[in-house]
C-alpha positions, 0 to 999 in steps of 0.5 A, a space after each residue: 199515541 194510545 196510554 195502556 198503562 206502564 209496561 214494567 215488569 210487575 215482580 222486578 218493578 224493572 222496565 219490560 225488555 223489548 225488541 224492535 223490529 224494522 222494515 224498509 222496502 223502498 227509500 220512502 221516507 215516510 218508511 224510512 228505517 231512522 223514522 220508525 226507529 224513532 217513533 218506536 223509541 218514543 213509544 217504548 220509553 212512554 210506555 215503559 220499554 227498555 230495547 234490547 235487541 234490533 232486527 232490520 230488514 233494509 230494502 226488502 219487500 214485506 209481502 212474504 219472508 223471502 230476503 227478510 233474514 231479520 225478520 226470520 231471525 226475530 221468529 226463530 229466535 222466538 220459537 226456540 226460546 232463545 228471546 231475551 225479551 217479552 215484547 218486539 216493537 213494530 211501526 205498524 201493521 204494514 211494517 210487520 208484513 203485507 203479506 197477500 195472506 192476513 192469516 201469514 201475518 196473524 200466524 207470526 204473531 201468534 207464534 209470539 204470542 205462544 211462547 210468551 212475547 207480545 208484538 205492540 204496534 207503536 203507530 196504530 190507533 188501536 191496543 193490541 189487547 186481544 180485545 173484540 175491537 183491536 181484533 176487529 181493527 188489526 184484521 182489517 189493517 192487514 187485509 189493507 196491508 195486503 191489498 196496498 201492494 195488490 193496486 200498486 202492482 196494479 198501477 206499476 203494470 200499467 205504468 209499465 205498460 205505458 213506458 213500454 208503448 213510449 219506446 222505452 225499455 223496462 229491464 233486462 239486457 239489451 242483447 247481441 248487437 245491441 246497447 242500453 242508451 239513458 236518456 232524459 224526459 226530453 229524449 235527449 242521449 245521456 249516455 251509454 250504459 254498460 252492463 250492470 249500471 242502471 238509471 239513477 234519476 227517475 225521470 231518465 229512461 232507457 231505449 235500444 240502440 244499434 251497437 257497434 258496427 261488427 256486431 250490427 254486422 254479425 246480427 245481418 250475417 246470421 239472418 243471411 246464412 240462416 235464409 239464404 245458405 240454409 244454415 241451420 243455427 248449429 252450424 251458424 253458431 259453429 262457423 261464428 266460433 271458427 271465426 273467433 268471435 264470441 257471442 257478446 258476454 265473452 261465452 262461446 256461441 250457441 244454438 240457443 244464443 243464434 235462434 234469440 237472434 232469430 226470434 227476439 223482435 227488439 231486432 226490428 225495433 219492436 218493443 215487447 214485455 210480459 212475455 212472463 210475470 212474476 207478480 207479487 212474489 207468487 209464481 213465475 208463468 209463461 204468458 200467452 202472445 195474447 197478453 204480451 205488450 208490444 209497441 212496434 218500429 219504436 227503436 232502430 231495427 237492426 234488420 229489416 221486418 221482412 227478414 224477421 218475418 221470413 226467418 220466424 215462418 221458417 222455424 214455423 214451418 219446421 215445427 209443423 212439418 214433423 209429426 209426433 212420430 218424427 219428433 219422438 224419432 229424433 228425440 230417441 236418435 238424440 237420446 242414443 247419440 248423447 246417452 241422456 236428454 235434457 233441455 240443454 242437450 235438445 237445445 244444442 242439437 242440430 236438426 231437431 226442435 227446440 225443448 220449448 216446441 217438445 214442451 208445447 207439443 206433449 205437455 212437458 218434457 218428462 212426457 217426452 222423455 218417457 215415451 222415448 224411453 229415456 230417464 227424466 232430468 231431476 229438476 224436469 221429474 219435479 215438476 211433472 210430479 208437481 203437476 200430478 199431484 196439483 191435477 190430483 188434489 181437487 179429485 181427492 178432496 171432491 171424493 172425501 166431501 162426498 164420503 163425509 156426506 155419505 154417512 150424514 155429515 155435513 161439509 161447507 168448503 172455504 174459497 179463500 183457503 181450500 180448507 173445508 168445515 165438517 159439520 160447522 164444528 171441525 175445520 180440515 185441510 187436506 194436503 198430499 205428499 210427495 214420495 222421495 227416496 233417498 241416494 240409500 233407497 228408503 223413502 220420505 214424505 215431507 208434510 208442509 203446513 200451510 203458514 196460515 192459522 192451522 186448521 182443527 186437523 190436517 189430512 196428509 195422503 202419502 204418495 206412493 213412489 209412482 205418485 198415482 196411487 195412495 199409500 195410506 193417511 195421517 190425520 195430524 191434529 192442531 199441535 202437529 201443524 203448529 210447525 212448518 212442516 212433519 218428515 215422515 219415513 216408512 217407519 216412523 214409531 208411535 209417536 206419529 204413525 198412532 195418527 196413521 190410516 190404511 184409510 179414512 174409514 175411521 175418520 168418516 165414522 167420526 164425522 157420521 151424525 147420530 140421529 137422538 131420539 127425542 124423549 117422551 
């Protein structure tokens, strides 16, 4: 335990007042709640600490604020001057976050550190003083932080992997037809498990198993009206629910339900994962075939590979056999029939392909929907904009670097976080906004900040409603990206639009070099 002197307050002689922050992502009881909270109290005590508030984030992760409402809490309190307390007690750097960022975690100390209150590390070896070596120390723990979760993602995939090869399942419901069996490290049965109930013992595993005989039977069904009748998986689903049966959860049969039948090799024993990831809480992708783990004949198949085989060139074959014309013509057919599209309408649609193979065909759905003259769903409109705006930003940013040189200055570009230094002196982050208009037709601009430490200025491109043309430019300084984020209206008084540009013709003079004659 490090000695930096005793903490009572110097005006009162009253011992500081202090809150701890806790954090437990697992049952590892080296990190449990009760142990940090020990060494915390120890520390506070020695060092003159009185605790008056707790904040606890139990069972969640650190590598970034999702789930961790006390964590939230303990910052929003801070922010809004609402903190009866002038330090926040933390176990160690690891505990404050691992977050896959070391500028994020520095960036919530230093929203503390502004409005007045200290975040002290109880179990580190270094005093968070400020100075060059506790500096030093605290970076390089939080790139550990960090870095931890990285090679343990790492090793859990591969571990993954390795269970996946050995037959044995990992997540997810077993499907029509099918049922989850929990067995031991020997592979001998345990029993059944329903649905929602999960192993308890890690040493137990998960495998498929045939379920009961008249779902095994519905499964055998279906391939056989889908190959030998020509049933298409409408019609599959309709005569299913004419029957009385239900799909399994209770809910009707659908299109959709029928053709995860059709598709899903667990229905020849065939064990697959990653088809997506969803790694370090970054973002949710689609992997290609190429990067799936498979492990085939290791669960008792429900059907045989022939059938599967037969039944995926089918639905291949149909995808191939229409052109782009003969696609777009359905779609529109469709759109007439139903009065609007969305993946659900397709996806229920007889005679027509899936929303996937118009995904996969025209590059997303809202493509697809404009070029039959149809109104993209709201959530599909988002992410083609999404995808606009991600496609314009490096042009845009690659045509700045170019002015700014242009007219003498110099520009070194950041890898690590996309910003760029003009001349060695000024630090800039180039960020687009969206346009949204409202259900009373006047338009918004949300600027959302990245959470790192803010750059010396932010460059903020307001989009015009069609999101290809630019409308004009915010250059907001520091202070303004000290908060999460900036709402702009069209008017916005003179407070804001003071910092807005038609262009950035101003800002280029500014970054221009004088050349300085030199004196006799």
């Amino acid at each position: 335990m490090k000695d930096e002197g005793n903490a009572v307050s110097e005006t009162t002689g009253a011992p500081v007042r202090a809150a701890e922050y806790v954090r437990m992502s697992t049952d590892y009881q080296k990190y449990s709640t009760e142990n940090q909270a020990r060494v915390i109290r120890r520390y506070a005590e020695a060092q003159g600490f009185e605790i008056v508030r707790t904040y606890a984030d139990e069972g969640k992760s650190g590598l970034s604020l999702d789930g961790r409402d006390a964590f939230q809490h303990l910052i929003d309190d801070v922010q809004a001057g609402q903190a009866d307390f002038l330090a926040i007690l933390v176990y160690d750097v690891s505990r404050w976050g691992r977050f896959q960022d070391a500028d994020e975690s520095a960036f919530y100390e230093h929203i503390c550190k502004r409005s007045g209150v200290i975040v002290h590390f109880c179990a580190e070896q270094f005093e968070n003083d400020g100075g060059l070596a506790a500096t030093m120390i605290k970076g390089m723990k939080r790139v550990m932080a960090g870095e931890y979760s990285r090679e343990l993602s790492v090793k859990v995939f591969m571990g993954q992997c390795r269970l996946i090869e050995l037959g044995f399942r990992q997540g997810g419901i077993a499907g029509f037809g099918l049922r989850r069996l929990l067995v031991d490290e020997h592979r001998n049965a345990k029993m059944e498990l329903s649905q929602g109930q999960h192993k308890s013992l890690q040493t137990d595993r998960v495998v498929l198993v045939p379920g009961p005989p008249h779902e095994v039977g519905t499964v055998r069904r279906i391939y056989s009206w889908f190959l030998s009748e020509g049933l298409s998986e409408a019609r599959i689903a309709d005569r299913l629910n004419r029957e009385g049966t239900t799909s399994g959860s209770g809910q009707p049969w659908t299109r959709s339900v029928v053709l995860g039948i059709l598709t899903n090799e667990k229905y020849i024993g065939d064990n697959v994962f990653n088809r997506r990831s969803f790694k370090l809480k970054q973002r949710r992708v689609n992997n290609p075939p190429t990067r799936w783990i498979c492990a085939r004949d290791v669960f008792e198949p429900l059907i045989g590979r022939d059938l599967f085989e037969r039944a995926r060139a089918v639905l291949d074959a149909r995808r191939r056999r229409m052109s782009d014309d003969e696609m777009l013509d359905a779609l529109r057919a469709l759109l007439q029939q139903q009065g609007s599209l969305s993946a659900v309408i397709i996806d229920e649609a007889e005679g027509i392909p899936s929303s996937a193979a118009y995904r996969q065909r025209f590059g997303s759905l809202s493509r697809a929907y404009r070029l039959v003259g149809a109104q993209p769903h709201r959530d599909d409109a988002y992410v083609e904009i999404n995808r606009m705006l991600r496609a314009m930003h490096p042009q845009i940013v690659a045509k700045t670097i170019v002015d700014i040189e242009t007219v003498g200055g110099r520009v070194r570009r950041d890898k690590r976080d996309g910003r760029f230094w003009v001349n060695d002196e000024l630090s800039l982050a180039l960020i687009l906004s969206r346009c949204n208009k409202t259900t009373s037709g006047s338009l918004r601009w949300i600027v959302r900040f990245d959470p790192g430490e803010p750059p010396d200025l932010t460059i903020a491109v307001r989009m015009e409603p069609d999101h290809a043309t630019i409308r004009d430019y915010y250059l907001l300084p520091r202070i303004d990206a000290q908060m999460p984020r900036v709402l702009l209206q069209e008017d916005n008084g003179v407070f804001l639009d003071a910092f807005r540009f038609d262009t950035l013709d101003y800002f280029m003079e500014l970054t221009a070099r004088t050349p300085i004659r030199r004196a006799a």
